[in-house]
Every structure is written in C-alpha cells, then in structure tokens.
N, C-alpha and C positions, 0 to 999 in steps of 0.2 A: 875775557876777564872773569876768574870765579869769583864771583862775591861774596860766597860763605853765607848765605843765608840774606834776602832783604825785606825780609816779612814785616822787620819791624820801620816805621815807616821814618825818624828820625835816622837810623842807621843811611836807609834807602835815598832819603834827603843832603845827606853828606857824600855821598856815593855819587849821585846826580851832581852834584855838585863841583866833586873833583873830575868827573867826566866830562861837564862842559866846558873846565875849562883846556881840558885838551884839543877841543875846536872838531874831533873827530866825527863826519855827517857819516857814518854807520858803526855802532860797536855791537859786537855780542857776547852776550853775558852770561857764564853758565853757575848753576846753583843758585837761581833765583828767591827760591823759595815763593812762587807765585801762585795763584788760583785766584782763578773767574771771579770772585766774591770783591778779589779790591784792584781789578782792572784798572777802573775808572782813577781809585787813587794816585797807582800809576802815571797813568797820563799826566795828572795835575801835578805831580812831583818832576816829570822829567821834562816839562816843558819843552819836549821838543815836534817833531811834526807827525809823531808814529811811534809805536811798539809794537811787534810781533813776541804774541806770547804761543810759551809752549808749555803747560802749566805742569807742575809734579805734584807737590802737598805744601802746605804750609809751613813745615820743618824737614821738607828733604825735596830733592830734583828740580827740577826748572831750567828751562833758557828763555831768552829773551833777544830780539836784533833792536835796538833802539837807533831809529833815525833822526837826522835833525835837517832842517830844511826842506825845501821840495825839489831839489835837483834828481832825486831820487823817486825811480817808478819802482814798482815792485810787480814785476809779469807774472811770479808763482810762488803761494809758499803754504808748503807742506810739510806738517807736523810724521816724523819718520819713525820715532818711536819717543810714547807719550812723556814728556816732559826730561828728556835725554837728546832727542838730534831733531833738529829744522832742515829742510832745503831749500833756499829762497835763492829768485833768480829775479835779479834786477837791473833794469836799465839806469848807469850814471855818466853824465856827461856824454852821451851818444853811444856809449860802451855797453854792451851785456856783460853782466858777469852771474856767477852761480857760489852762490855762498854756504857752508856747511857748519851750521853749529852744530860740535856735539859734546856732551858732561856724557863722558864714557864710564861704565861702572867701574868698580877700583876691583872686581875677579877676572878671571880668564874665559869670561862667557864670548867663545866667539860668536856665537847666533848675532850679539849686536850686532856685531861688527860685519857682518850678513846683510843684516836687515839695512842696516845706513847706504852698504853700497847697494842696492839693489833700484833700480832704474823704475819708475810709476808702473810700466809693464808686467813687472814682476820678474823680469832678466837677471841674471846677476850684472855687473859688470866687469868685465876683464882688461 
C-alpha cells in the first residue's frame, strides 16, 4: 500500500485505522515517511503486534511490514536499500514465506533493481 506520506500522526491514525479493519495479519507499506525519532509513536498508533521499519526521511521514502497477532515469526529481515526495499522471511501458520517490500524509484536506475535482487552473498540471482 503507498501511503503518500505518514509523518503526520492524525493522517497515520486514519490510515491504521482503515487497515485494521481489513483484518490483514501482514501488510506493507511503502512511502512511509518514517525515521527512528517517532518509532515508538508508531507502534502506539498501530496497535498491532510489530513494525518492521525501513526508514527514508521524514518528507520522502520509507517502508514499513506491519504485523498484527503473533501467529507470525519473523526468521530474517534485511533492510536492502535504505528506506526503498526490505527482505523479510517469515514463518505463518507452519508456512515460510520470503516477502519483498520495495517503493522503486520513479527513473530508470537499474542499479536498484540490482541491488534488490541480489542474495545476502552478494550473488546476483538468476
């Protein structure tokens, strides 16, 4: 889901809001507009069991995975390029799965798109 910005925290409470009541136990979010400073706010607005941030600035980038419950483990998750793509691999319902958030720039920079696929090793993937 791009949110367009959720810096501001009444925007980001409306937002939380119509997302729970989708009932959805994992969403990701890109264009946060998040940074370390109001994490915590976070949390307390989205009441649910976790946030995985990936911060940009406070007026540009960001994702975010928001979980809700604890059926969900989270085995791995790596920030891929800073506040544009996550790689999170997690256990739900006895299932692994490997999740890819990414807010792709809006030019024709392949390098991202390099860097996303490219395996902890430093491999590409093919």
């Amino acid at each position: 889901f791009n949110a367009n910005g959720l810096g501001d925290r009444s925007k980001r409470r409306e937002v939380f809001k119509w997302l729970h009541r989708k009932e959805d136990e994992i969403i990701l979010l890109q264009e946060t507009h998040s940074i370390s400073d109001t994490e915590e706010n976070w949390l307390q607005d989205w009441e649910g069991t976790r946030i995985l941030f990936n911060h940009g600035a406070s007026n540009a980038r960001g994702t975010a995975v928001l979980i809700r419950g604890n059926d969900v483990t989270i085995d791995k998750h790596v920030n891929l390029v800073e506040g544009r793509s996550s790689l999170i691999e997690i256990t739900y319902e006895g299932t692994k799965y490997c999740l890819v958030n990414v807010y792709a720039p809006n030019n024709d920079d392949t390098s991202f798109l390099e860097t996303v696929f490219q395996d902890s090793s430093g491999r590409q993937k093919r």
